[in-house]
GUFITI-958334 format. One record per residue (C-alpha): chain; x, y negated, z; residue number from 1. Coordinates in steps of 0.05 Angstrom, whole numbers, plus 5000, padded with zeros to 4 digits. Layout:
residues N
[node 'A'; [X; Y; Z]; NUM] ...
END
This chain:
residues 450
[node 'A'; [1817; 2749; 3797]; 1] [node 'A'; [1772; 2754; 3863]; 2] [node 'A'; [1753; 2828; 3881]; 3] [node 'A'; [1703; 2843; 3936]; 4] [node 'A'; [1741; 2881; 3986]; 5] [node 'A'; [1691; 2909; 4025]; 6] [node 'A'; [1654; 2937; 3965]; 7] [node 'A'; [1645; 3006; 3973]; 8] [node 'A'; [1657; 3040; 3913]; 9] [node 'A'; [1643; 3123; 3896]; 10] [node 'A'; [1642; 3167; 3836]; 11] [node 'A'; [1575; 3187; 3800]; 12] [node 'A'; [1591; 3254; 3823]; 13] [node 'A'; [1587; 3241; 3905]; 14] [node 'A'; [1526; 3186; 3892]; 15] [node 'A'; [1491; 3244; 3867]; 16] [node 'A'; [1515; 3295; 3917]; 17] [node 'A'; [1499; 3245; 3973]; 18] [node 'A'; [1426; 3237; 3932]; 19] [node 'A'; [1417; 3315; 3929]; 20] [node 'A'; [1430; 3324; 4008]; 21] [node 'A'; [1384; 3261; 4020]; 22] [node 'A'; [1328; 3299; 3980]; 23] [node 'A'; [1343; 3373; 4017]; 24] [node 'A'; [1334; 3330; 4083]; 25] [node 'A'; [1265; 3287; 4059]; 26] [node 'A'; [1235; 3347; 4029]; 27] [node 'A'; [1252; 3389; 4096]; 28] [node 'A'; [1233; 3342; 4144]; 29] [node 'A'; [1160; 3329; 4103]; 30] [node 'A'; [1148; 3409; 4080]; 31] [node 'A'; [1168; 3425; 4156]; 32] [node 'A'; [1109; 3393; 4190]; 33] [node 'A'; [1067; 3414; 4132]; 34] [node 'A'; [1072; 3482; 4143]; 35] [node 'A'; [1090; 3484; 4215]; 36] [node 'A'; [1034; 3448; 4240]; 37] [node 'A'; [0985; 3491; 4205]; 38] [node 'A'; [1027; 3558; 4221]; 39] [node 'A'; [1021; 3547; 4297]; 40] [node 'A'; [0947; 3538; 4296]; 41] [node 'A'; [0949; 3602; 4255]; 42] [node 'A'; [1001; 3644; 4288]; 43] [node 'A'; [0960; 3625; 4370]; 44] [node 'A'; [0896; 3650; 4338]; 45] [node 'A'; [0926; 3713; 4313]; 46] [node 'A'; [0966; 3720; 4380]; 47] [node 'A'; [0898; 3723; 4412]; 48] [node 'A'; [0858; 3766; 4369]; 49] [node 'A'; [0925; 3813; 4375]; 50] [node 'A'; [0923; 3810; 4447]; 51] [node 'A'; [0838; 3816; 4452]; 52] [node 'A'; [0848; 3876; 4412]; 53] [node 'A'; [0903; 3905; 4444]; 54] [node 'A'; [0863; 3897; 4508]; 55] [node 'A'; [0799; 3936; 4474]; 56] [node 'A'; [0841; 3994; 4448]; 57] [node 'A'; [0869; 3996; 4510]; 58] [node 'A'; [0811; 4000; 4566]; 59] [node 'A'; [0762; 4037; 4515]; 60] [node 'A'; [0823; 4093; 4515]; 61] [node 'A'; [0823; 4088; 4591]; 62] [node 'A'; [0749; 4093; 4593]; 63] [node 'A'; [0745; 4153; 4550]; 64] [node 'A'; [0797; 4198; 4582]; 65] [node 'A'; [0807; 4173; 4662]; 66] [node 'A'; [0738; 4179; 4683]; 67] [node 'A'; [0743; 4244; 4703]; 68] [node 'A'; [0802; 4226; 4746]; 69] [node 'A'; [0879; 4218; 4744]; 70] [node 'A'; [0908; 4274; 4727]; 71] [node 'A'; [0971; 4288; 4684]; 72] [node 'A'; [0925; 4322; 4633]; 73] [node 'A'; [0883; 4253; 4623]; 74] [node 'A'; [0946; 4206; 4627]; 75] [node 'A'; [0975; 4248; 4564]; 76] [node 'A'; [0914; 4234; 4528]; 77] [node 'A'; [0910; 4167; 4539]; 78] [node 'A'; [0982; 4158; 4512]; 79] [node 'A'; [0959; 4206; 4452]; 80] [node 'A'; [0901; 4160; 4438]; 81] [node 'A'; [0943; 4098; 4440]; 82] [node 'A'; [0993; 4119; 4403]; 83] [node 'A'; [0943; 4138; 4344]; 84] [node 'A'; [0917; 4073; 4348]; 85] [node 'A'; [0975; 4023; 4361]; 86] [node 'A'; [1036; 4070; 4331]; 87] [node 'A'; [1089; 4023; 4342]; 88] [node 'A'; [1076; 4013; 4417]; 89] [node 'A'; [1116; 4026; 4487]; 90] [node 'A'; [1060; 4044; 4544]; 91] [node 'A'; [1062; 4065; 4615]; 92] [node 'A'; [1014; 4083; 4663]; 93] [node 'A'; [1024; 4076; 4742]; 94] [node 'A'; [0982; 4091; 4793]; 95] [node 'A'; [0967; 4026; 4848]; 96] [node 'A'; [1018; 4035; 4910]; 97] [node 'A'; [0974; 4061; 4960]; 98] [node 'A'; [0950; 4116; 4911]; 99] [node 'A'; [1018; 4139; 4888]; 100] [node 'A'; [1043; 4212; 4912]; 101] [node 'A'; [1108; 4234; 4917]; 102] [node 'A'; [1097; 4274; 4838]; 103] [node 'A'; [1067; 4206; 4815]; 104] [node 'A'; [1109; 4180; 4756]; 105] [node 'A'; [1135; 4099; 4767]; 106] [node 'A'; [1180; 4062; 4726]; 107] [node 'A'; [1254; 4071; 4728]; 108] [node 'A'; [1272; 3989; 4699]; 109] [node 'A'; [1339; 4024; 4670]; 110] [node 'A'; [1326; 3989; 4602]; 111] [node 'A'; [1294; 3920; 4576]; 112] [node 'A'; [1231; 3940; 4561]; 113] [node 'A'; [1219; 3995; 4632]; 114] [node 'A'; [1247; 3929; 4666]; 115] [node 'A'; [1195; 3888; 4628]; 116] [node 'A'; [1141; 3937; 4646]; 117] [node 'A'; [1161; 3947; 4720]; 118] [node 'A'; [1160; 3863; 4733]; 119] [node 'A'; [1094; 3857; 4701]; 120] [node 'A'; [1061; 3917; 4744]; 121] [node 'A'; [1087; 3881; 4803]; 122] [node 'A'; [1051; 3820; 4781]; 123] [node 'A'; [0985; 3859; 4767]; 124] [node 'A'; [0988; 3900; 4834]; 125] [node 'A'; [1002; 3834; 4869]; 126] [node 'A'; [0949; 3794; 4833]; 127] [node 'A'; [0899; 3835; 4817]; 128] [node 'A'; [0888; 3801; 4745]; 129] [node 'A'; [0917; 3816; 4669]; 130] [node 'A'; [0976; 3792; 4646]; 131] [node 'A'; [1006; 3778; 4572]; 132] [node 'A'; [1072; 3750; 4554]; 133] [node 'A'; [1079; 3734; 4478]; 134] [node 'A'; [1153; 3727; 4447]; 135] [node 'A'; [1152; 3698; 4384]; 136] [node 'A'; [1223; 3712; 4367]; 137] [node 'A'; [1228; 3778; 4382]; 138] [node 'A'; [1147; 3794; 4349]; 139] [node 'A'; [1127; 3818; 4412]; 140] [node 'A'; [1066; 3817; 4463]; 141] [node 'A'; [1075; 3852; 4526]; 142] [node 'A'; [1015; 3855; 4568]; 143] [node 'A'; [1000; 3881; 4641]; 144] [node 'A'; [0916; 3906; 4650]; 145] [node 'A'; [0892; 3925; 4711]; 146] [node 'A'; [0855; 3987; 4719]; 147] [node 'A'; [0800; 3985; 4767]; 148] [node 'A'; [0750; 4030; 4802]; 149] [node 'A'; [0677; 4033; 4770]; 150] [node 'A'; [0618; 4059; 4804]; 151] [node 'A'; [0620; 4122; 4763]; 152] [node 'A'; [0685; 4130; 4802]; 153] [node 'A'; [0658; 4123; 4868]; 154] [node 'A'; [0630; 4197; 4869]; 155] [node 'A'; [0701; 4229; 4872]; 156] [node 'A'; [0728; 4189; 4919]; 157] [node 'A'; [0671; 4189; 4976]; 158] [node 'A'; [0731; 4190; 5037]; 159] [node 'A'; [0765; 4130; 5007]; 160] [node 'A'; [0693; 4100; 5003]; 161] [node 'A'; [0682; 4108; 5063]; 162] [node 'A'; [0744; 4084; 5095]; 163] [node 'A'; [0742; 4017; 5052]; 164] [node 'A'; [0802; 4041; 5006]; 165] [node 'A'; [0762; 4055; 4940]; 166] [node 'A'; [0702; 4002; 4927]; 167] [node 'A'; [0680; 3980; 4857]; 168] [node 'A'; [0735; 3931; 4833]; 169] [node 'A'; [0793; 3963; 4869]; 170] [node 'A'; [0861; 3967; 4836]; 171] [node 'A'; [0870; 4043; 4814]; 172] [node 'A'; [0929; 4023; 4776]; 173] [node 'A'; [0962; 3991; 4724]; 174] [node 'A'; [0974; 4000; 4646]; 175] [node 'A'; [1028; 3969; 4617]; 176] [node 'A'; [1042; 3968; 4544]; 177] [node 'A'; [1100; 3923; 4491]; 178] [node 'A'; [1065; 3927; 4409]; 179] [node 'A'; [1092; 3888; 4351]; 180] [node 'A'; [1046; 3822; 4342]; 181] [node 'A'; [1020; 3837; 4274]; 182] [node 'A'; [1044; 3767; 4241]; 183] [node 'A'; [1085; 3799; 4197]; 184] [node 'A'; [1040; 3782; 4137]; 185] [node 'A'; [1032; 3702; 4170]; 186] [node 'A'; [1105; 3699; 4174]; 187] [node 'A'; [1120; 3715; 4098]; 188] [node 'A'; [1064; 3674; 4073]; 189] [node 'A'; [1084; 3617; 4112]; 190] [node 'A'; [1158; 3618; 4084]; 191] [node 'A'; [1135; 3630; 4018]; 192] [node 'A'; [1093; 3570; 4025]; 193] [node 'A'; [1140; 3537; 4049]; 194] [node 'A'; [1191; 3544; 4007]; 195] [node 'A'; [1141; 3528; 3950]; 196] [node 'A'; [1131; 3458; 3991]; 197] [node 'A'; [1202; 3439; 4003]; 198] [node 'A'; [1222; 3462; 3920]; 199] [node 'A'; [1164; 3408; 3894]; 200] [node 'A'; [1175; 3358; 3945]; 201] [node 'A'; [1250; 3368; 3925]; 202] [node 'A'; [1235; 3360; 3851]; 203] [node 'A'; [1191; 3294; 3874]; 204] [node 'A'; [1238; 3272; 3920]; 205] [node 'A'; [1306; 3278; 3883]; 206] [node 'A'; [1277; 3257; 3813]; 207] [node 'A'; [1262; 3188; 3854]; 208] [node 'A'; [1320; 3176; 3883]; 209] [node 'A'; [1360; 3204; 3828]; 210] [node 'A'; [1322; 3162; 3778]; 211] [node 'A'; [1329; 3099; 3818]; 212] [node 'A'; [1408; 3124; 3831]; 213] [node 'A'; [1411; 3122; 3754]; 214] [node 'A'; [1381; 3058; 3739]; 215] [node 'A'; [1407; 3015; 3788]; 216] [node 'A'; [1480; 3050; 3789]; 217] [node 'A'; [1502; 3071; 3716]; 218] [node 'A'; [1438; 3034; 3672]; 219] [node 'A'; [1424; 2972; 3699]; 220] [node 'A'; [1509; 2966; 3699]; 221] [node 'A'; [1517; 2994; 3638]; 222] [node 'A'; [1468; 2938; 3609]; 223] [node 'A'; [1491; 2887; 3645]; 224] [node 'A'; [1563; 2903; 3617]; 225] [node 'A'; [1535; 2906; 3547]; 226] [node 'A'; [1498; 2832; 3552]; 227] [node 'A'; [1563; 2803; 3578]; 228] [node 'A'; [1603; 2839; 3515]; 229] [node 'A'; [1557; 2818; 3468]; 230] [node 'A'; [1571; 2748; 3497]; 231] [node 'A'; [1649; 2752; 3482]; 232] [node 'A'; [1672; 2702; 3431]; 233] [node 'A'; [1724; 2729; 3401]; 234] [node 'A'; [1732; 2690; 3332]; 235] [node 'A'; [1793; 2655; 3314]; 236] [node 'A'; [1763; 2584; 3311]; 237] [node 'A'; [1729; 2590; 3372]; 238] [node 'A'; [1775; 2621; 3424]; 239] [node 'A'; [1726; 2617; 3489]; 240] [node 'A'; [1721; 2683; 3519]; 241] [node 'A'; [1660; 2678; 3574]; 242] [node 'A'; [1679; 2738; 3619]; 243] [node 'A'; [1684; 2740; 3691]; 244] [node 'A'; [1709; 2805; 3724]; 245] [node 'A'; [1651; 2836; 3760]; 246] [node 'A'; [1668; 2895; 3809]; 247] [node 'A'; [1621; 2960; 3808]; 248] [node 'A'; [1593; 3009; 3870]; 249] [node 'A'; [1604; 3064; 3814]; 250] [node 'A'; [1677; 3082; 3805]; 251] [node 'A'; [1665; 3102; 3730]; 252] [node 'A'; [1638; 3039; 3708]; 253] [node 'A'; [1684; 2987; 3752]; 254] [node 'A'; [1747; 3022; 3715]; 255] [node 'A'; [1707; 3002; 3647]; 256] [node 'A'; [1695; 2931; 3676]; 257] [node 'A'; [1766; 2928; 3696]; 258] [node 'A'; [1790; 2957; 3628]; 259] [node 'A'; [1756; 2909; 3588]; 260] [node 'A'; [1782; 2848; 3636]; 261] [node 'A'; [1849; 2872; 3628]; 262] [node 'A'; [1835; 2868; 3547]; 263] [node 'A'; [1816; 2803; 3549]; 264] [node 'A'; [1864; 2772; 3590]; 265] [node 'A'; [1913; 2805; 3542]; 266] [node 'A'; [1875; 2769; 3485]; 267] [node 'A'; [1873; 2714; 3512]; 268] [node 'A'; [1948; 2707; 3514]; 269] [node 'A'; [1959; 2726; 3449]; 270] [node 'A'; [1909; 2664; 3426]; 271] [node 'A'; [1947; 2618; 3474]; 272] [node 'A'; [2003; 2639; 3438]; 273] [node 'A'; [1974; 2635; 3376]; 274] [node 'A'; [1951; 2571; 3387]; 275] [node 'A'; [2011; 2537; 3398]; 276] [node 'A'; [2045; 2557; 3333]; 277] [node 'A'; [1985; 2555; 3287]; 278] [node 'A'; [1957; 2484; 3262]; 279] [node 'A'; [1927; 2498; 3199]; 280] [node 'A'; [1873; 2546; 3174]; 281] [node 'A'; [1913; 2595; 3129]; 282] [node 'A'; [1863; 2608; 3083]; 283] [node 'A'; [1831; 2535; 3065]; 284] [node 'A'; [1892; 2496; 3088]; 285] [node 'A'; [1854; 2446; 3135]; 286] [node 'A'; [1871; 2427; 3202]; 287] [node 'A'; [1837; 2476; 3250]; 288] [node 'A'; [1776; 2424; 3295]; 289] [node 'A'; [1820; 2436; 3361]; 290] [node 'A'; [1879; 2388; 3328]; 291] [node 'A'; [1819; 2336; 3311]; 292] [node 'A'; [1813; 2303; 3373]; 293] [node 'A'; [1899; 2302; 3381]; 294] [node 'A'; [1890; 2270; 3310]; 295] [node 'A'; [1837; 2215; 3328]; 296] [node 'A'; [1868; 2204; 3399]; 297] [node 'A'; [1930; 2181; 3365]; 298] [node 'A'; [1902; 2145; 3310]; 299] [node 'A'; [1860; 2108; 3364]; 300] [node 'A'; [1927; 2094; 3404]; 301] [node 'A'; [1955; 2070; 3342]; 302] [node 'A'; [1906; 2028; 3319]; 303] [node 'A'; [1907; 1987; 3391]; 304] [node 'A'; [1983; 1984; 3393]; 305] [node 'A'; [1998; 1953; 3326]; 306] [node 'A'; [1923; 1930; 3297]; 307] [node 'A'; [1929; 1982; 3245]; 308] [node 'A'; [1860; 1998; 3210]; 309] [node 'A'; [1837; 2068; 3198]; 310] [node 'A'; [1768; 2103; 3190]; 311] [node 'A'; [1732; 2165; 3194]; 312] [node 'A'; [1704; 2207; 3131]; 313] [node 'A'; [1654; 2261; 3149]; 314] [node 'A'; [1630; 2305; 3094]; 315] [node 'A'; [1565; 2351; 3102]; 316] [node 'A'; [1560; 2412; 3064]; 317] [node 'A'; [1493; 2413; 3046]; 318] [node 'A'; [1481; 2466; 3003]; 319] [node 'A'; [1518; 2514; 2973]; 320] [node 'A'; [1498; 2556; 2897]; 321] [node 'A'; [1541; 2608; 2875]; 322] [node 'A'; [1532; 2604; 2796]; 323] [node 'A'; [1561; 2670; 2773]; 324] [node 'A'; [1580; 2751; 2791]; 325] [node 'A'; [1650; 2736; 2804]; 326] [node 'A'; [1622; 2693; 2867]; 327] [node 'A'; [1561; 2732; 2877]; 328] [node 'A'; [1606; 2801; 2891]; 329] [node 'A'; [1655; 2753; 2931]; 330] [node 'A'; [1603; 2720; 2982]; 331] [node 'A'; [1577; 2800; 2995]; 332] [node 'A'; [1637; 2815; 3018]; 333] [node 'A'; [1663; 2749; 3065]; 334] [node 'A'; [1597; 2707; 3064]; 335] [node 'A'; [1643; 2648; 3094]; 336] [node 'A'; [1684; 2643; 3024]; 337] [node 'A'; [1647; 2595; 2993]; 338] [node 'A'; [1657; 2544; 3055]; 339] [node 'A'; [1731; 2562; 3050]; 340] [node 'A'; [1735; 2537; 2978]; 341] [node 'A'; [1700; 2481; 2988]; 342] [node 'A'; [1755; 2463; 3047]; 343] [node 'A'; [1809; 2483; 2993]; 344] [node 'A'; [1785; 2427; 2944]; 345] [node 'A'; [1784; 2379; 3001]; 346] [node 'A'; [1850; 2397; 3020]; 347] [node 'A'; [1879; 2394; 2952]; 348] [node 'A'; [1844; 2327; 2929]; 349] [node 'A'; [1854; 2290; 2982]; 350] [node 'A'; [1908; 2231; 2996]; 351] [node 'A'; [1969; 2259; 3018]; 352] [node 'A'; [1970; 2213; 3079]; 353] [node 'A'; [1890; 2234; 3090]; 354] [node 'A'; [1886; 2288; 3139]; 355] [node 'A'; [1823; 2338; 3130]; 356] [node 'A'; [1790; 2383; 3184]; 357] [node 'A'; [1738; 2427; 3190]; 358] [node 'A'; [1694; 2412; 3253]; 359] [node 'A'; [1645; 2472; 3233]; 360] [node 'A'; [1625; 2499; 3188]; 361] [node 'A'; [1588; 2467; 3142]; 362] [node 'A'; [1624; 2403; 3169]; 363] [node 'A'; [1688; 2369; 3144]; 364] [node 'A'; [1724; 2301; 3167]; 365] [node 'A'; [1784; 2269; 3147]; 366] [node 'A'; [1821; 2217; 3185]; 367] [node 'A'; [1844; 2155; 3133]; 368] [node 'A'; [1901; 2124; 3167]; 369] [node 'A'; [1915; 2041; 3155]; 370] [node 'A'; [1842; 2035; 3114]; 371] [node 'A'; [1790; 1989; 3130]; 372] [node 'A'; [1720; 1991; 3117]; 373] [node 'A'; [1730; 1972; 3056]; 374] [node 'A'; [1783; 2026; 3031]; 375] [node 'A'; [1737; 2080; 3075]; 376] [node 'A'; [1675; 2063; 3021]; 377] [node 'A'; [1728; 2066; 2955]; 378] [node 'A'; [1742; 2130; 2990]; 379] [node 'A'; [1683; 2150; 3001]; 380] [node 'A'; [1666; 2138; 2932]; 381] [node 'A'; [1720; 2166; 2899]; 382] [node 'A'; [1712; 2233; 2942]; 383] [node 'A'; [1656; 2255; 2900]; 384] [node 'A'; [1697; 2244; 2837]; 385] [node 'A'; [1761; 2283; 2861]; 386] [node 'A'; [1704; 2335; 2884]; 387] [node 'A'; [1675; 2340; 2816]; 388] [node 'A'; [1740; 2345; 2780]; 389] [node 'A'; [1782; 2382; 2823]; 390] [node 'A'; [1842; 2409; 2777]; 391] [node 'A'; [1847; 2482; 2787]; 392] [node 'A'; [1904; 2513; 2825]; 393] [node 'A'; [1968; 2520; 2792]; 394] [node 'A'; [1985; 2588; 2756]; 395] [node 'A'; [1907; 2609; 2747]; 396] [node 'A'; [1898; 2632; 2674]; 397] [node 'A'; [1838; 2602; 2636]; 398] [node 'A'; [1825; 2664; 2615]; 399] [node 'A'; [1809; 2696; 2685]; 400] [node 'A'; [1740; 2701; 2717]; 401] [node 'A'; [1739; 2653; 2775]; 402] [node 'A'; [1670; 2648; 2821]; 403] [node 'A'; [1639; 2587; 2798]; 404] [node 'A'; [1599; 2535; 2859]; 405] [node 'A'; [1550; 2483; 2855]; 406] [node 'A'; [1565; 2445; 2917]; 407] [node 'A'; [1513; 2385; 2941]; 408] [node 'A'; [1547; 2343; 2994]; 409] [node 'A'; [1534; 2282; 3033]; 410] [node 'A'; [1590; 2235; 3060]; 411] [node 'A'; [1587; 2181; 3118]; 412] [node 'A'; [1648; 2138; 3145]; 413] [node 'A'; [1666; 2092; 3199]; 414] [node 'A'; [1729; 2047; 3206]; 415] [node 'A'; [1756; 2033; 3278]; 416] [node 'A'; [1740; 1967; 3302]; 417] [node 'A'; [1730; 1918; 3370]; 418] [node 'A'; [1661; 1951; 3373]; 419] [node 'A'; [1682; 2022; 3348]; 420] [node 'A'; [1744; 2031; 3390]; 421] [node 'A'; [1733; 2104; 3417]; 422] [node 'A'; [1729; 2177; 3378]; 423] [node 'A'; [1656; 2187; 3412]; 424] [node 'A'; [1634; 2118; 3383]; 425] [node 'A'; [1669; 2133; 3315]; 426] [node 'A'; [1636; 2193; 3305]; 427] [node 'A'; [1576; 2164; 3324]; 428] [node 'A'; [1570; 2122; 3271]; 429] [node 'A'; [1602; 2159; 3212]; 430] [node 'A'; [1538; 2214; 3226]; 431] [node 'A'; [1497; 2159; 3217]; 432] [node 'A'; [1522; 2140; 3156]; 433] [node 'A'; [1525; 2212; 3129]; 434] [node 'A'; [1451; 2223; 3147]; 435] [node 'A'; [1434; 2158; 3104]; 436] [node 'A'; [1472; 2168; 3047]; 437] [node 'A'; [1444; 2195; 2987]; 438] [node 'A'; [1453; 2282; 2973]; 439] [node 'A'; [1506; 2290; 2908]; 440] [node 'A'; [1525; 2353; 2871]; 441] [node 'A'; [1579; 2373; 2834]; 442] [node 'A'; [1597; 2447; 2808]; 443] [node 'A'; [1668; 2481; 2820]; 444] [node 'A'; [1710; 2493; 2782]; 445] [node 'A'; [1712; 2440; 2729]; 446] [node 'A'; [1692; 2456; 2655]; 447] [node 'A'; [1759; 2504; 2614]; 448] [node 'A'; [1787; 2470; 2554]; 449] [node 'A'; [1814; 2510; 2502]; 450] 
END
């Protein structure tokens, strides 16, 4: 038996695990870019109007409460105000280097976010321009404006003016400020959609690959397995078994394949066992069709060694008529009965050194050793005869109901000669004869006498 060795062969279970992580991966990498690509476009514009508005709140609370100068009582309302309006934020405000006294207030960068604040007012002082970093992880914008002088602020500082210090568009000094982006809301809709995404492209995705999984794994298989079953011959008379061991990528359904191979080999055996020891058919009494060609071979050999005539009988069932219950009830229940009386008669009625077969089922032959052509048409003729007045079988009452047949037969025959010298050539021509002989019928069993 050949096996494919490098077959790979899994269970149903890890086919469909394996399917199931193929259909997590498919359905992330398709709802990722979905949502993601979208999400950015969303998540930059709402990191702008975040920072645009941080910027407003920011310089219209700088506007409202430093214009009347820099002092400690204005700085606390501008945290006040900020603090109303953007609650969750870290500010500080620091006066531009060559404006700072020695009870000026500067950052001390002793933790991550005074750090933060204290790099970006070096960045501001030193260029004069705002500055925003956004961290996305963390939910954060931290943003650097520049405070400048305005010409309302020109009044109070006349010296400076004058000296070049202060001019509209100076740096007075620098607010920094970290607030929470508001994407909170973006962020929960987007895994929500998400989610939704990757559960119906899952669905879509693993009913797919699942479904082809199925059909071309376990169905197609399955009904593969069942064609080539329903194939088996497994009948007594016919002994062919048409099965070739197939192997399977499932597990499950190779071990049924290999089950079912091991049965039949086993079967087979036994018939090759069987075969040698049985000869006859038990129930009609007829040589079974794979000892007819033995049978004819010999004859044939016999025939050409010592010029011995024989010939060929073949007898066609034509129709069968069951005449009465008794073989009404009987052909319900084993509708092959009525062939295997017919094959009893023949068997009982014919010459002892005649020897009958049954080459199917509806067709008989006998093989007439040392008779011509002649003694094959007496036979012939007197077949019908024997048929129609078969004795019945010893120790049958008269009295008991037996299943009564009409049986309409034809018979053909053909006696080995120079011309028909082989079994092919024989049989030939005795089918030839059968099909022009006349149809004759006969009933079974003969009338009781009382």
């Amino acid at each position: 038996m050949m096996f494919n060795q490098n077959l790979k062969q899994f269970t149903f279970s890890t086919l469909l695990l394996k399917q199931i992580f193929i259909a997590i991966g498919l359905s992330f990498a398709i709802a990722l870019p979905l949502v993601a690509v979208p999400g950015y476009f969303v998540l930059k514009h709402n990191i702008s109007s975040d920072i645009a508005s941080i910027e407003d709140l920011s310089y219209q609370s700088v506007n409202e409460h430093l214009g009347t100068g820099w002092q400690p009582y204005n700085v606390d309302k501008v945290y006040q105000t900020l603090r109303e309006k953007m609650p969750n934020a870290a500010f500080f405000l620091q006066k531009s280097p060559q404006f700072l006294g020695p009870e000026d207030d500067v950052i001390d960068p002793s933790t991550p976010t005074t750090a933060t604040f204290k790099s970006l007012v070096q960045i501001v002082e030193s260029t004069e321009r705002r500055v925003v970093n956004t961290n996305v992880l963390s939910g954060t914008i931290s943003a650097g404006l520049p405070i400048i002088f305005k010409n309302q602020c020109l009044v109070c500082h006349a010296q400076q003016v004058q000296s070049g210090e202060v001019y509209t568009g100076a740096l007075a000094g620098t607010l920094v400020l970290q607030v929470p982006m508001s994407i909170e809301h973006i962020s929960s809709t987007s895994i929500l959609v998400f989610f939704f995404m990757f559960l119906v492209l899952f669905i879509i995705v693993a009913t797919v690959i699942t479904n082809k999984l199925v059909n071309q794994n376990l169905l197609h298989p399955l009904a593969d397995l069942n064609k080539r079953v329903k194939r088996l011959k497994l009948s007594s008379h016919e002994q062919h078994i048409d099965w070739q061991r197939t192997p399977q990528t499932m597990l499950e359904i190779d071990q049924i394949d290999e089950s079912i191979s091991d049965h039949i080999q086993t079967i087979q055996s036994i018939y090759d066992k069987l075969d040698t020891l049985t000869v006859t058919e038990h129930d009609s009494g007829l040589f079974h069709n794979e000892r007819y060609h033995e049978v004819i071979n010999y004859e044939l050999f016999r025939s050409r060694r010592y010029h011995h005539p024989f010939s060929l009988i073949l007898v066609k069932l034509v129709k069968v008529k069951v005449l009465n219950a008794t073989a009404k009830n009987i052909d319900k229940e084993d509708s092959d009965s009525k062939y295997m009386v017919f094959g009893q008669i023949l068997h009982n009625d014919s010459r002892e050194t005649d020897l009958a077969f049954r080459l199917e089922e509806k067709i008989f032959s006998i093989i007439a050793p040392v008779t011509d052509e002649e003694g094959a048409i007496t036979l012939k003729n007197d077949l019908y005869e024997r048929l129609s007045h078969s004795a019945l079988p010893a120790g049958i009452s008269i009295s008991t109901a037996l299943p009564e047949y009409q049986f309409t037969i034809q018979i053909g025959s053909a006696t080995f000669s120079e011309e028909n010298n082989s079994a092919q050539v024989l049989m030939r021509m005795a089918v030839k004869d059968m099909q022009e002989s006349e149809m004759q019928t006969g009933t079974y069993p003969p009338k009781k006498t009382l």
